[in-house]
C-alpha positions as CSV (number, residue, x, y, z in Angstrom):
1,X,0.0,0.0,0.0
2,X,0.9,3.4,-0.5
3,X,0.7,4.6,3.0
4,X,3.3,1.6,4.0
5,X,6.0,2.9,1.4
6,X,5.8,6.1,2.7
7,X,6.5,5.3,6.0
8,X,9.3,3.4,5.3
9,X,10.7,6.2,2.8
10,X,10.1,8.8,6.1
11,X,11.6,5.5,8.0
12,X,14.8,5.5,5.8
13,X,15.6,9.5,5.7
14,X,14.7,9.4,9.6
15,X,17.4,6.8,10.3
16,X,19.8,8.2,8.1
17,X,20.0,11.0,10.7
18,X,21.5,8.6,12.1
19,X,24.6,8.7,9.9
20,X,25.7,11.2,12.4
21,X,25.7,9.5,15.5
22,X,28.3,6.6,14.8
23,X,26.0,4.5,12.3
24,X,28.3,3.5,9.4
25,X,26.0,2.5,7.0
26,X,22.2,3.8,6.5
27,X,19.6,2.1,5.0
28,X,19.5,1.5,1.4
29,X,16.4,1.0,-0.5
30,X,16.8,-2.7,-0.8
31,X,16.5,-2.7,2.9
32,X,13.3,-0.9,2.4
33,X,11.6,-3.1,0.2
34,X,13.1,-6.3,2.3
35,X,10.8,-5.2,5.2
36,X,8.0,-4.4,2.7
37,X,8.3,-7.7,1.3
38,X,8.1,-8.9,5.0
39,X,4.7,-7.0,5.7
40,X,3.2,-8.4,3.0
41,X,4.0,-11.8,3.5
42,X,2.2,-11.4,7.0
43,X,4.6,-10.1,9.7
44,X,3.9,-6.9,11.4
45,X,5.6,-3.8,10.3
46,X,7.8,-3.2,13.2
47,X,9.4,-6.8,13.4
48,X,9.7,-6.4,9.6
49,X,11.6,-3.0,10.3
50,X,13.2,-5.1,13.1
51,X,14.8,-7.8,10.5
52,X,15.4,-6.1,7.5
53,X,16.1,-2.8,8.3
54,X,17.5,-2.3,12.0
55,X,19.7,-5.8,12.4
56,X,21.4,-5.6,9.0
57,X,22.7,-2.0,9.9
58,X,24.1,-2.4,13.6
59,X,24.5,-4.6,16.8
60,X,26.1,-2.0,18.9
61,X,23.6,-1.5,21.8
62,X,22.9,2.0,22.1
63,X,22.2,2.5,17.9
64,X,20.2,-0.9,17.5
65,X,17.8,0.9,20.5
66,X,17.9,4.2,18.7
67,X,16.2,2.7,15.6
68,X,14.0,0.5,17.3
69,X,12.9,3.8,18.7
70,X,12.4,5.7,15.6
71,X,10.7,2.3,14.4
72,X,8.1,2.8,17.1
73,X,7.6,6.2,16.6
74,X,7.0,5.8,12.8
75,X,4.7,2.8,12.8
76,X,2.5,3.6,16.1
């Protein structure tokens, strides 16, 4: 749906703030359509953000909490 790719487009440039903050890579658009792929196979949006989107980019504590954050506060 529509509404879902822009949310994951406002999902992308919000984490890509995160470039800033010690993330070495931000999220490419294959990682956005990974975790649209995921909706639509059935899984809720935020454990599809969760998989494709946040776990590919980091493991380091304090950044994989930062994007589940802005996860949260995108898909309410």
């Amino acid at each position: 749906p529509h509404a879902l790719a822009h949310a994951l487009v406002s999902l992308g440039r919000r984490l890509r703030g995160l470039h800033d903050r010690g993330l070495a890579e931000v999220p490419s658009t294959r990682l956005l359509i990974a975790a649209a792929r995921l909706v639509a196979s059935g899984i809720s949006v935020q454990q599809a953000c969760y998989a494709a989107i946040v776990s590919p980019l980091s493991d380091e504590p304090s950044l994989v909490a930062a994007m589940r954050d802005l996860v949260d506060a995108t898909f309410v």
